[in-house]
N, CA, C and O of each residue as an XYZ file, in Angstrom:
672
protein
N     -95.443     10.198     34.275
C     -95.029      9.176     33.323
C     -93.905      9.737     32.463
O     -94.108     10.772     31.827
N     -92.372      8.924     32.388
C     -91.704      9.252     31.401
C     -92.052      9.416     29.640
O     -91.968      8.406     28.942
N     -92.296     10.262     29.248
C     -92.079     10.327     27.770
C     -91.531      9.143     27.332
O     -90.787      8.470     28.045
N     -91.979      8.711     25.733
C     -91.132      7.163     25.271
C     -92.210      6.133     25.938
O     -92.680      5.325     25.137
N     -92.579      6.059     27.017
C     -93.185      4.886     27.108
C     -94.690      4.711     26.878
O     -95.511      5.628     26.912
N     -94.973      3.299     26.616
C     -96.166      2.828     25.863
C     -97.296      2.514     27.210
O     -96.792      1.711     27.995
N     -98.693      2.973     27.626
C     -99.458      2.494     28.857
C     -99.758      1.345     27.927
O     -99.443      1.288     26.738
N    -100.169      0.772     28.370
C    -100.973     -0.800     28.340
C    -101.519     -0.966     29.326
O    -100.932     -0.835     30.400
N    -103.125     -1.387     29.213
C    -103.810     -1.647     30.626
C    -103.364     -0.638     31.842
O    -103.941     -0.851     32.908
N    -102.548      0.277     31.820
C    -102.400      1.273     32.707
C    -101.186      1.056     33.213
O    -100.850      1.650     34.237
N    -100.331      0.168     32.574
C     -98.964     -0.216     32.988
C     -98.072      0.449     31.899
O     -98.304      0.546     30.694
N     -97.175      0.812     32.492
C     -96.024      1.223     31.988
C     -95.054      0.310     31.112
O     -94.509     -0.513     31.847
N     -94.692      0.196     29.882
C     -94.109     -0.947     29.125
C     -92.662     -0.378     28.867
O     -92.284      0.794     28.831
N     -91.828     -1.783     28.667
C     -90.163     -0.964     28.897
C     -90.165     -0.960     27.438
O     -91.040     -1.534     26.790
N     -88.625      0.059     26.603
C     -88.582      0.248     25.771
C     -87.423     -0.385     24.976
O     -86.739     -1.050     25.755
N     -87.102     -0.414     24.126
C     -85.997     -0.970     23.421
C     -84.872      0.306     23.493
O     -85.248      1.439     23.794
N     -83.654      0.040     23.226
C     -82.470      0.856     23.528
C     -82.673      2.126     22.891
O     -82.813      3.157     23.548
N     -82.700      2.083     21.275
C     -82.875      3.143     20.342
C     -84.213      4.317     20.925
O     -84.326      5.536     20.798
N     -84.830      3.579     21.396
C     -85.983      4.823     22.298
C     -85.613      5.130     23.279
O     -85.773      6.333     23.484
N     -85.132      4.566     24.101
C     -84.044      4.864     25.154
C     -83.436      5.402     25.037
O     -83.576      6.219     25.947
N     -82.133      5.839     24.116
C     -81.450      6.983     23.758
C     -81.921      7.843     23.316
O     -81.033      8.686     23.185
N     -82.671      8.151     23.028
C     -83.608      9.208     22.028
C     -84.521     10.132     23.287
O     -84.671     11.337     23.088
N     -85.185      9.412     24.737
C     -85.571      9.812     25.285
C     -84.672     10.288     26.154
O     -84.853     11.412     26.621
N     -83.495      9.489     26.542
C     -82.513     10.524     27.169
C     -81.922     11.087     26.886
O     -81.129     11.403     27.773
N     -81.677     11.751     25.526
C     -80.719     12.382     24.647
C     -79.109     11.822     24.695
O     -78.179     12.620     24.811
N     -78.924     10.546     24.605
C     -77.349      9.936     24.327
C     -77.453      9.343     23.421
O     -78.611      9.048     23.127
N     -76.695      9.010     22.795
C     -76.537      7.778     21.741
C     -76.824      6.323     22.034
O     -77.023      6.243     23.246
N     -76.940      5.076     21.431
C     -77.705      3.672     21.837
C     -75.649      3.826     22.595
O     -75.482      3.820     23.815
N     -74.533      3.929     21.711
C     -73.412      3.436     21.945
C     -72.809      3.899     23.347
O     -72.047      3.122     23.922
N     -73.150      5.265     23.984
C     -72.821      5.996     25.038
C     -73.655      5.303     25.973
O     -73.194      5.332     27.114
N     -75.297      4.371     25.785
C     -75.737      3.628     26.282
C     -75.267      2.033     27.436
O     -75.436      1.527     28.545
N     -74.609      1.873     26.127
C     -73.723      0.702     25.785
C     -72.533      0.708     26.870
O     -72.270     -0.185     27.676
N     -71.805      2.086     26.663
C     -70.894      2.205     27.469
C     -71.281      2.786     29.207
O     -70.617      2.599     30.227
N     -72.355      3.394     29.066
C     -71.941      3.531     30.564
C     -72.705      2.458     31.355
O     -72.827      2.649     32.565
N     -73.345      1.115     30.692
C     -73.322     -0.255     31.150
C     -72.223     -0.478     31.264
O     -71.876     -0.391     32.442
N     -71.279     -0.793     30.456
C     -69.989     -1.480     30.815
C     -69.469     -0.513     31.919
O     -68.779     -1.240     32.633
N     -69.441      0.763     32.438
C     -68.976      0.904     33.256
C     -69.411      0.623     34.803
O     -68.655      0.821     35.754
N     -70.921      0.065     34.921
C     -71.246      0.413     35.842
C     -72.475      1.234     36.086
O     -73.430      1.022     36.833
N     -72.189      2.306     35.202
C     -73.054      3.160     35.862
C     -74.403      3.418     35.847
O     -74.888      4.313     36.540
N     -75.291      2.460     34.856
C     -76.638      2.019     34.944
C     -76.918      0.724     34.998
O     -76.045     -0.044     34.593
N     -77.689      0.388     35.306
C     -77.753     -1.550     35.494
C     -78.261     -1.719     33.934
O     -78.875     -1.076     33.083
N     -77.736     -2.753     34.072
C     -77.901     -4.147     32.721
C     -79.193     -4.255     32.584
O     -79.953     -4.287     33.552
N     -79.604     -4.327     31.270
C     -80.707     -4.023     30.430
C     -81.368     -5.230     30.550
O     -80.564     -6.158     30.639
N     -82.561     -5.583     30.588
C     -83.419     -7.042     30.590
C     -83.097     -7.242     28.981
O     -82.480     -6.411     28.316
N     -83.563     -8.350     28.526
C     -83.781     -8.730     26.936
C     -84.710     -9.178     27.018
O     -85.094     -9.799     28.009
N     -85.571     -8.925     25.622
C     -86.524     -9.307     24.866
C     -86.672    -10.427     24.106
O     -85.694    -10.580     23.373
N     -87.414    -11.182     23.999
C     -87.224    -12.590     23.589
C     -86.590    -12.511     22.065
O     -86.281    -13.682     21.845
N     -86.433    -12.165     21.545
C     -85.294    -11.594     20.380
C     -83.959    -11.152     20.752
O     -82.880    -11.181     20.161
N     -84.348    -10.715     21.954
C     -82.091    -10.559     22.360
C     -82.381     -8.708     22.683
O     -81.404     -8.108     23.130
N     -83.129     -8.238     22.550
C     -83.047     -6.948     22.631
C     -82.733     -6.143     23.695
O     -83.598     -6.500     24.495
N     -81.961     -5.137     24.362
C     -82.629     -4.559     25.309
C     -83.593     -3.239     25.776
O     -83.904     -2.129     25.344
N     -83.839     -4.059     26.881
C     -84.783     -3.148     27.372
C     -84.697     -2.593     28.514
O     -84.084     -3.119     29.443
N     -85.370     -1.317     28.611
C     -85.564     -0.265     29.695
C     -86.075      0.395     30.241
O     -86.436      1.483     29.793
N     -86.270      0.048     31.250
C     -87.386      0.872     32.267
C     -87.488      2.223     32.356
O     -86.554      2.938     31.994
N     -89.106      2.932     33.051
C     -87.922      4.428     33.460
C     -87.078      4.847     34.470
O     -86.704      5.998     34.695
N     -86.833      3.943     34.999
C     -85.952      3.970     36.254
C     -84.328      4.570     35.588
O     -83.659      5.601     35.662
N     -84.214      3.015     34.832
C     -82.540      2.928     33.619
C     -83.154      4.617     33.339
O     -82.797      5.481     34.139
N     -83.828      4.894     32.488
C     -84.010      6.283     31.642
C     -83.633      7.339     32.656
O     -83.025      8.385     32.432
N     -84.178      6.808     34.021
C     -83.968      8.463     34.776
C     -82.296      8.340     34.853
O     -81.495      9.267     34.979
N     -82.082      7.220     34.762
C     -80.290      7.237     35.437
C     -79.319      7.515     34.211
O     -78.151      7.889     34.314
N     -80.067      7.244     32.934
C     -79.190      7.816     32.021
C     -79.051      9.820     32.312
O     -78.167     10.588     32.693
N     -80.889      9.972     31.731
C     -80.426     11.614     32.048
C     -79.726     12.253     32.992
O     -79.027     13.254     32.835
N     -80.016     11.383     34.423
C     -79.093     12.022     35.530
C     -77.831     11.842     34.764
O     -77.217     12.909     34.788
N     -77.166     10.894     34.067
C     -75.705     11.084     34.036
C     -75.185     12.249     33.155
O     -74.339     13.122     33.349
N     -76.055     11.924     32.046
C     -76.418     13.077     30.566
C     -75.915     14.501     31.918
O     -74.807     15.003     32.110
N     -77.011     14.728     32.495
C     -77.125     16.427     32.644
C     -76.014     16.792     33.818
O     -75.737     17.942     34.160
N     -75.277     15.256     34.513
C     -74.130     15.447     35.893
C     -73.200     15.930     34.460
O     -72.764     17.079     34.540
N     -72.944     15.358     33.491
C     -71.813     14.898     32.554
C     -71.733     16.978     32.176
O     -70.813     17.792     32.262
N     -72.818     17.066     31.874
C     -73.362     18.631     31.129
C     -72.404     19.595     32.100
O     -71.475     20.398     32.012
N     -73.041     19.129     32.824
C     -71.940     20.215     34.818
C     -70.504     20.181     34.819
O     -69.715     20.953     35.365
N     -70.265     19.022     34.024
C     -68.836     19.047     33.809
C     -67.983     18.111     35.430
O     -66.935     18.243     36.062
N     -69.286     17.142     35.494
C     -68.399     15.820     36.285
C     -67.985     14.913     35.625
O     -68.313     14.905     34.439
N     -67.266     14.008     36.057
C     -66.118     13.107     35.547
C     -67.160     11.949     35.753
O     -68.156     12.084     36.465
N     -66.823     10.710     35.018
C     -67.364      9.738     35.040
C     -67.269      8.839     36.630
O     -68.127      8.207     37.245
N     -66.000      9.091     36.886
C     -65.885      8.798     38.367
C     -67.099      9.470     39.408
O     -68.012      8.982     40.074
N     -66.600     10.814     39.173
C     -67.783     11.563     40.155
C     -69.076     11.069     39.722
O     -69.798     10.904     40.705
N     -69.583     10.802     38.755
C     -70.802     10.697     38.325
C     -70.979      9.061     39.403
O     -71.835      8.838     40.259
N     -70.308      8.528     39.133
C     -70.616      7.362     39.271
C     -70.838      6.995     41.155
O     -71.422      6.044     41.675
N     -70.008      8.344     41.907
C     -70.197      8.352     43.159
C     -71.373      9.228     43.372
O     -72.015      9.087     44.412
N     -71.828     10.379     42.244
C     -72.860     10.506     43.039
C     -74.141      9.680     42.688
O     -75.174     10.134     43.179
N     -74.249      8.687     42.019
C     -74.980      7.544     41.886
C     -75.281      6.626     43.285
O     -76.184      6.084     43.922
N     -74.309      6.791     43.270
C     -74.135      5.992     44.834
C     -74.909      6.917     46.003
O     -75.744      6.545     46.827
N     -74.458      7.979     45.832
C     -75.250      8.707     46.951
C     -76.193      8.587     46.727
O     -76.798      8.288     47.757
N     -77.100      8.656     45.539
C     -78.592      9.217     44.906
C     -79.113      7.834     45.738
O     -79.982      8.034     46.586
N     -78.694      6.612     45.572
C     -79.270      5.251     45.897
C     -79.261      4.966     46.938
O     -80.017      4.020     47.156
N     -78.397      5.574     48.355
C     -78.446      5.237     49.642
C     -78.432      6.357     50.183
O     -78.053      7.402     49.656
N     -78.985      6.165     51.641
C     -78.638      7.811     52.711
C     -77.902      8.166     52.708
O     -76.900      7.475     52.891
N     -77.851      9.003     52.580
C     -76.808      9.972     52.433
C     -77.196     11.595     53.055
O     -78.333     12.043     52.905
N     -76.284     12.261     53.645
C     -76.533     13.717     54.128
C     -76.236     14.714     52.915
O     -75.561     14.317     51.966
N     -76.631     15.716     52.946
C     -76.625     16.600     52.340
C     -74.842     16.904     52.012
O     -74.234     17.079     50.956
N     -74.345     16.862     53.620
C     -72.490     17.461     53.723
C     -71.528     16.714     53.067
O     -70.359     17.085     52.961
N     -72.153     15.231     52.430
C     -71.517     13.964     51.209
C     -71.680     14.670     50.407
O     -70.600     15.109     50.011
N     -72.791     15.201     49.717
C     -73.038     16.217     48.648
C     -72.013     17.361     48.236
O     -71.190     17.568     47.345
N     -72.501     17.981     49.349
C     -71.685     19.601     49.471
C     -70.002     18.923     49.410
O     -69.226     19.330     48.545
N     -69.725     18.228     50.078
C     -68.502     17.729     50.109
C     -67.612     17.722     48.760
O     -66.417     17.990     48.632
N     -68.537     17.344     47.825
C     -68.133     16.736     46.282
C     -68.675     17.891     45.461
O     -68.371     17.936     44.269
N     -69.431     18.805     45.975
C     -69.285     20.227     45.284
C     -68.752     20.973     45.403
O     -68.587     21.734     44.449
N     -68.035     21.278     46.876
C     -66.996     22.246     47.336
C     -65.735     21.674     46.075
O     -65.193     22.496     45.336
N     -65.453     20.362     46.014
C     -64.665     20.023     45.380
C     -64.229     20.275     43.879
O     -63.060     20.499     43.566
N     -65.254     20.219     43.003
C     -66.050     20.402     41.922
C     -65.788     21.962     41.529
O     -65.190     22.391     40.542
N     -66.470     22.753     42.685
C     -65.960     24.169     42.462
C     -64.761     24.704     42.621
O     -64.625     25.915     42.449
N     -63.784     23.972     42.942
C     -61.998     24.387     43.173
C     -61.814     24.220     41.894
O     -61.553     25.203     41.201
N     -61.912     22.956     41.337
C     -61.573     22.382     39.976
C     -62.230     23.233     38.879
O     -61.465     23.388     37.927
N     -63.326     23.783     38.744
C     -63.653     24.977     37.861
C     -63.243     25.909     38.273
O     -63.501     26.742     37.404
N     -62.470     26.658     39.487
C     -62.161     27.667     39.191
C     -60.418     27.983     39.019
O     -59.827     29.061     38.951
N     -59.899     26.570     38.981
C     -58.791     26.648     38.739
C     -58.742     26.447     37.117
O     -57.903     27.028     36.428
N     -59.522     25.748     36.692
C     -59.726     25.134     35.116
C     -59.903     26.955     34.604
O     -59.333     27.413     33.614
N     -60.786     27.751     35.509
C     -61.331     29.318     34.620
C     -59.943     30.077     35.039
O     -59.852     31.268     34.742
N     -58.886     29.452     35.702
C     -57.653     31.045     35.842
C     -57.121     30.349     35.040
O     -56.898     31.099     34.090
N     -56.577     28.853     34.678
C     -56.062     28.840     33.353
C     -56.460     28.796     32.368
O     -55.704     28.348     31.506
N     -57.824     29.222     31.964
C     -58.263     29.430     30.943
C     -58.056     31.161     30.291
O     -57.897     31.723     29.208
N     -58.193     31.524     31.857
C     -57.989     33.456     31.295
C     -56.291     33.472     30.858
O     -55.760     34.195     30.015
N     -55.656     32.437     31.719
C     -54.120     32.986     31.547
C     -53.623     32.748     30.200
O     -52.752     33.339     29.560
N     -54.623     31.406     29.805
C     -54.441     30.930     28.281
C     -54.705     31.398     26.682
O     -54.197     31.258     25.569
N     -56.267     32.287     27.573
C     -56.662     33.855     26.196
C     -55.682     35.070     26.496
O     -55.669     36.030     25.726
N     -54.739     35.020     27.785
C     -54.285     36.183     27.546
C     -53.125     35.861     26.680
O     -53.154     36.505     25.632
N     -51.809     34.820     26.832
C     -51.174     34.259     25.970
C     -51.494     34.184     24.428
O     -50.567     34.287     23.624
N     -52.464     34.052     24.111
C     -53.164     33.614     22.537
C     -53.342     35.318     22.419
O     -52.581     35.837     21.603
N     -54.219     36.187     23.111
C     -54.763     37.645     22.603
C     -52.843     38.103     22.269
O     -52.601     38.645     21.190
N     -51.854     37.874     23.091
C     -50.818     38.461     22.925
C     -50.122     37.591     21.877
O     -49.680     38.141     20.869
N     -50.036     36.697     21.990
C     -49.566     35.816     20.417
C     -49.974     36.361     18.874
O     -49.245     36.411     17.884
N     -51.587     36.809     19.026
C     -52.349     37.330     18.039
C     -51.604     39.166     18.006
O     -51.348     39.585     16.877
N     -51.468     39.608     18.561
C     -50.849     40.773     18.787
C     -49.760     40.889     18.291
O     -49.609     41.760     17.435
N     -48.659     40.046     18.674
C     -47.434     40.053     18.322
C     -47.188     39.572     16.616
O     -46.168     39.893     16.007
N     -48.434     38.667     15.925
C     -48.499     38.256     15.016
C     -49.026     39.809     13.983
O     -48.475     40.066     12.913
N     -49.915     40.497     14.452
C     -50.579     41.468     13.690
C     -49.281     42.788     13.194
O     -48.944     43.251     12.105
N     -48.777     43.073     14.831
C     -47.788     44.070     14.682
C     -46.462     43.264     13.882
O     -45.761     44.102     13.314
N     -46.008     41.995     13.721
C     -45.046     41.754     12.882
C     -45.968     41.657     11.242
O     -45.306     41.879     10.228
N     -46.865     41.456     11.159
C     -47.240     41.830      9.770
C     -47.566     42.834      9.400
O     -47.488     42.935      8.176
N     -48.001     43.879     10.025
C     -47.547     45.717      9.280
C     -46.150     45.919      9.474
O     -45.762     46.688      8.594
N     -45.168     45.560     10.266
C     -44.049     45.991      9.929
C     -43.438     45.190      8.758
O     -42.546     45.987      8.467
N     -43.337     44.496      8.160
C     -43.293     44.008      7.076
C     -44.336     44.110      5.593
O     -45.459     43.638      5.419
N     -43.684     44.712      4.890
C     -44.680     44.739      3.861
C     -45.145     43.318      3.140
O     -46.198     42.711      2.944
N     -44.038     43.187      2.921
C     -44.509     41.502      1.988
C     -44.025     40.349      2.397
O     -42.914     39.844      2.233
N     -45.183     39.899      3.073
C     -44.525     38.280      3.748
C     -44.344     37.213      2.335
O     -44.972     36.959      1.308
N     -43.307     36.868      2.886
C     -42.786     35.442      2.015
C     -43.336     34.421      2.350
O     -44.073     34.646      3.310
N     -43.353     33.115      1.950
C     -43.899     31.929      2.243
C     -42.557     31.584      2.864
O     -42.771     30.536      3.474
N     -41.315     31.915      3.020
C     -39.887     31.612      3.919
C     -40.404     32.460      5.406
O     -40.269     32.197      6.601
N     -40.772     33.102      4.978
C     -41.370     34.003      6.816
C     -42.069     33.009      7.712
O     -42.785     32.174      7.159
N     -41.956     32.995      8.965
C     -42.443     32.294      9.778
C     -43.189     33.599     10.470
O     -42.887     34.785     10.607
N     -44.445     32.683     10.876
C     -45.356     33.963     12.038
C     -44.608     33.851     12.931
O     -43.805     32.920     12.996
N     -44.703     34.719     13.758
C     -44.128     34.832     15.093
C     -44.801     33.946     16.206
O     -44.383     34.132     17.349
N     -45.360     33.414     16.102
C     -45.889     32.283     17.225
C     -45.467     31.291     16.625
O     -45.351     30.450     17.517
N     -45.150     30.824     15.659
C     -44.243     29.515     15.326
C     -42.957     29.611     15.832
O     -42.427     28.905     16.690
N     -42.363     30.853     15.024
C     -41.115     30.814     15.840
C     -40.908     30.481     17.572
O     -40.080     29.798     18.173
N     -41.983     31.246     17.995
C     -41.718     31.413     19.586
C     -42.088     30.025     20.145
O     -41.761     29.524     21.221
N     -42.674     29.641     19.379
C     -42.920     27.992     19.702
C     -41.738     26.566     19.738
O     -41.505     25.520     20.345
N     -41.306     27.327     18.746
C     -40.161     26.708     18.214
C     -38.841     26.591     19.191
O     -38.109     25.616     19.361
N     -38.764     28.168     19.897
C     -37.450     28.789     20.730
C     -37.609     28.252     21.891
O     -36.680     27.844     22.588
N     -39.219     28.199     22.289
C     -39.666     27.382     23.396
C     -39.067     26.135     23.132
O     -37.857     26.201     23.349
N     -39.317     25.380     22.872
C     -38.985     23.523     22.786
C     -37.656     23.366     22.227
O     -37.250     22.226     21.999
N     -36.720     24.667     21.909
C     -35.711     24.061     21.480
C     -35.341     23.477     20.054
O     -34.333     23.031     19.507
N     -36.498     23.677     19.770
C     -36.651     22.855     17.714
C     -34.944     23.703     16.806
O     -34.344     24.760     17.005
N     -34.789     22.829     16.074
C     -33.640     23.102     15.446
C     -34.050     23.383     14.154
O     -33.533     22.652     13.309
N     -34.840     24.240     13.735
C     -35.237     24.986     12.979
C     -36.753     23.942     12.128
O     -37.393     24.225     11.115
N     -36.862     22.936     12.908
C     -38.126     22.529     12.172
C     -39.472     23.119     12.306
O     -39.430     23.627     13.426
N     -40.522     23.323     11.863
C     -41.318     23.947     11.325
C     -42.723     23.431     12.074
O     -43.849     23.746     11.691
N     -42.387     22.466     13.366
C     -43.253     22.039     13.792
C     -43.288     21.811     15.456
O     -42.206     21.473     15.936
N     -44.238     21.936     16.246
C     -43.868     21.736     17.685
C     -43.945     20.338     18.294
O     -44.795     19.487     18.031
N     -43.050     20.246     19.045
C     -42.558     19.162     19.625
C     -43.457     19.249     21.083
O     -44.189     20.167     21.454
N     -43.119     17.897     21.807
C     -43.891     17.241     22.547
C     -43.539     18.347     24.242
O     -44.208     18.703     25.212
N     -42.039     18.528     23.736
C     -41.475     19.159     24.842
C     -40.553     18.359     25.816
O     -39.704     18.680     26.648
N     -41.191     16.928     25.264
C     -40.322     16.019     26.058
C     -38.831     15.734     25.598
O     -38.662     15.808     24.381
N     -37.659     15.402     26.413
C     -36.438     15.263     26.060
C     -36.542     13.520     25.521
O     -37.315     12.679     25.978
N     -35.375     13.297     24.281
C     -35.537     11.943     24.088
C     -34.778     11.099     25.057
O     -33.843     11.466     25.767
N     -35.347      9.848     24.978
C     -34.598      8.851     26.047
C     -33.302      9.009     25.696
O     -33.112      9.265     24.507
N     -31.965      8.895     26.696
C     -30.956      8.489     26.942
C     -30.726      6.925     26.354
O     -31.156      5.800     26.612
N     -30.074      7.356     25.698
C     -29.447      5.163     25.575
C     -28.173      4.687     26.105
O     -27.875      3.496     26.018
């Protein structure tokens, strides 16, 4: 028996939304939305307008909750929904995890290439402040500047998009 729900006579009773989120750990509004997308079926109502939810809806929220946790996309989530509900082989699966794992391990080399950039930004920032005794509030850190030389900025104090402006 799912947690959240009420036996009666030995039956299982559906719940209103706010227990529903609470038992799957999302919000009523993240509720809300991944109805509108699709990705759990439409809630019965309660003769007051309310909705309600089975534990079926509940298991399909957490499945999305803990796919979402793994770091799938709402798309993927929503295909492997599809698999979960019809036959499907195992190699549909693996298929969309082989996939899954390219995409994290390309997401983890630009993530190292991105702490090594920042550890050396932080570096270049430390060694220009012992060589200087007394920074001015006219001093720029050295990662502003280099930010700056990057995009081309004409001495403004802020980074740009990188994009060139339209032609007229």
């Amino acid at each position: 028996m799912t947690p959240g729900f009420i036996l009666i006579n030995g039956m299982a009773e559906t719940v209103h939304i706010g227990k529903a989120a609470r038992v799957a750990g999302v919000s009523v509004d993240t509720i809300r939305f991944y109805q509108r997308l699709g990705l759990i079926k439409g809630a019965t109502r309660s003769a007051g307008g309310y909705r309600l939810f089975d534990s079926g809806q509940i298991g399909d929220l957490k499945f999305v909750r803990h796919a979402q946790e793994l770091g799938f996309s709402l798309n993927e989530i929503k295909e492997l929904l599809a698999l979960r509900q019809k036959d499907h082989t195992c190699s549909d699966v693996q298929s969309m995890l082989k996939r899954k794992l390219t995409d994290v391990r390309e997401k983890i080399k630009s993530l190292v290439s991105l702490e090594a950039e920042l550890r050396g930004a932080l570096h270049n920032c430390n060694r220009e402040l012992r060589l200087k005794r007394e920074v001015k509030h006219d001093d720029c850190c050295p990662l502003i500047e280099r930010l700056d030389r990057v995009n081309g900025s004409n001495g403004n104090r802020y980074v740009t998009s990188g994009r060139k402006p339209a032609k007229k």
